[in-house]
Every structure is written in C-alpha cells, then in structure tokens.
Phi, psi and omega in degrees: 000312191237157169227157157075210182265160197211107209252098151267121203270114179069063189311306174088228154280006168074030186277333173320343255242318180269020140281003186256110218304143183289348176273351186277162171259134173259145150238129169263153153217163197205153151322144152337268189306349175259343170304307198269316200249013152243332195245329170074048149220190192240059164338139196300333177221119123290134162194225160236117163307000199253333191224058171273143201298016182291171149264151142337125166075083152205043136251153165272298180263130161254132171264096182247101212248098185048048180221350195282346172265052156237357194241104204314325207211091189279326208265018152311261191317272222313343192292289186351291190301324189266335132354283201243020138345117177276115160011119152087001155286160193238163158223122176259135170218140172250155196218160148262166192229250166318036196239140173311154180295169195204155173046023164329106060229026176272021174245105204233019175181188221197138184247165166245193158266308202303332173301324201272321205295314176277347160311327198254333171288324194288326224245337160104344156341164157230144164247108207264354189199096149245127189199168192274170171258070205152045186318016211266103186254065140238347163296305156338267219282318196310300198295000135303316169299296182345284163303308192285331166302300195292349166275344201280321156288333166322321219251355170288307180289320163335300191285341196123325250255168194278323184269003174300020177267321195268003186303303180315288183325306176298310188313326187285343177317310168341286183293308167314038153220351176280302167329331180274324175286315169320297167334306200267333156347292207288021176240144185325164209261138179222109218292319178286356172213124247219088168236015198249170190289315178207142159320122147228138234211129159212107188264158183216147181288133162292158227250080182286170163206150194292129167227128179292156184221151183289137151203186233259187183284316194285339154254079177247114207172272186330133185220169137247168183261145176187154218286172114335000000 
C-alpha cells in the first residue's frame, strides 16, 4: 500500500500509523486546533491541508483517510497533493458517499465515483484503482440503521424522551445488524447499483521524463517534458 516516505493529511490519532510498513518514513499533519483540542495528540506537522508547508516533489505517498468532506475547499488540497507528490507517487484516499453528517459543522460535501474520477482527470491524476470497499447496498443500508439506533438512543436519554425505555431493545439490535453487515459484506458487488458508504480512490502522479531535442547551441540547457 504504502512506500517510501508516507504524508498523513489529517492524521487525525494516528491510528493508521502501525499499519504502515517499518521501512517506510511516516509523517503526520494534522490542524492545531483538531490536533490539540479533539484528538488531543502532536502530529509531526501542523498544518493545512489546503497550504501545505511542503517542499515540491517530496513525498512518495499521501494518505487522506475521511478527511477530504472536512476540507471547505478540497480541490484546493488534492492540487496541494499532486504538489508535493514525486512523480509516480501515489495517493490513497477515502471519501463517503452514503454516510451520515459527522463532526459538525465541519462537514461539507459527499462524492459519486464518477466525481472522483473527474477530479483526478482535472487535477491531472492517473487514476489507477477506484472502487467502494463493498458495492453491496444491503451492506449499506444495514450500517445506516446501525448508526441511526445508536444515535437515536444517545439522543432519547439526552432528551429524556419516552423512547428511552425502549433503549434495551434497540441496543441489542446492534451487535445483530453488525453481524448482518459483515455478512453481507461478503457478498459480491452489485455492479448496477451505486451503495456504497464510501469511496476508496488510488490516484497516482504521473511519471515525466527529461527528452532531448535538438536545439541551437546558445541554448543549451534547456528541455523538454513529456509524460510517460
């Protein structure tokens, strides 16, 4: 998955981080304030995913793991990204699609693949693998109910409310509907209908190479690029 040096855009807790092979160099970044006051860790950089504090061509990898429907103005960061990319670096990312708003009010947008595809066209990507992890929309949906019990009981005892009686019930559904999502995971992809909660998307920088060309002597220095 990963190589080289490996750039986490919104680290967030760092949990990726012991999934990332020991010969790669990891780097986290993360906002100040989401770094300190939510997550309450120290990322190697602060910064913005939107301005990163890089140099050109110096990374192998990026990672942007949920974090790009958090960003007011992603195709700002993916530039970013394709920035400080080295040629022939890759970027892995997930985005959602089907999924409740989160971390409010800091949640500001929602992908198709076809969104993602052209993005990555725009932007100058090659997009080499993009697909959901699960074309399965029962899979989907069971993990939409999922979420909507357990917020639906938080916000009954919060409130007070009457169905908070009824709370046992729903809580035992949980582990059932997780086992049904798992389940249903495991079934094949259904090609024709577009369910899933989220995108995972590995775009890769493209590779140039210096080609010589004839030209007069006093400009001798000079080249050009042209893609792989």
């Amino acid at each position: 998955m990963c190589r080289g040096t490996v750039l986490d855009v919104g680290a967030g807790s760092g949990s990726i981080r012991k999934h990332i092979p020991d010969q790669c160099d990891y780097i986290s970044l993360d906002y100040l304030e989401t770094a300190t006051q939510w997550y309450h860790t120290r990322p190697d950089i602060f910064g913005d995913g939107q301005m990163l504090p890089l140099f050109d061509c110096c990374m192998d990898t990026v990672l942007l793991l949920d974090v790009l429907e958090h960003i007011p103005d992603p195709e700002k960061a993916l530039s970013e990204i394709f920035r400080v990319l080295k040629p022939g670096g890759t970027l892995h990312m997930t985005a959602p699609f089907l999924y409740p708003i989160h971390d409010a009010p800091y949640d500001y947008h929602r992908w198709t693949l076809h969104g993602l595809k052209l993005a990555a066209e725009k932007l100058g990507f090659l997009s080499s693998d993009v697909n959901g992890p699960g074309n399965q929309p029962l899979e989907t949906a069971v993990l939409l109910a999922n979420i909507a019990i357990g917020n639906t009981v938080l916000s009954s005892f919060k409130a007070k409310s009457p169905i908070a009686l009824i709370s046992p019930l729903l809580a035992a559904a949980v582990p059932v509907l997780n086992i049904m999502a798992w389940l249903f995971g495991l079934l094949p992809g259904i090609s024709e209908v577009s369910m899933v909660y989220s995108n995972r998307c590995i775009w890769r920088r493209p590779v140039y190479t210096v080609v010589p060309i004839s030209i007069p002597l006093h400009r001798i220095g000079r080249s050009r690029c042209a893609k792989e």
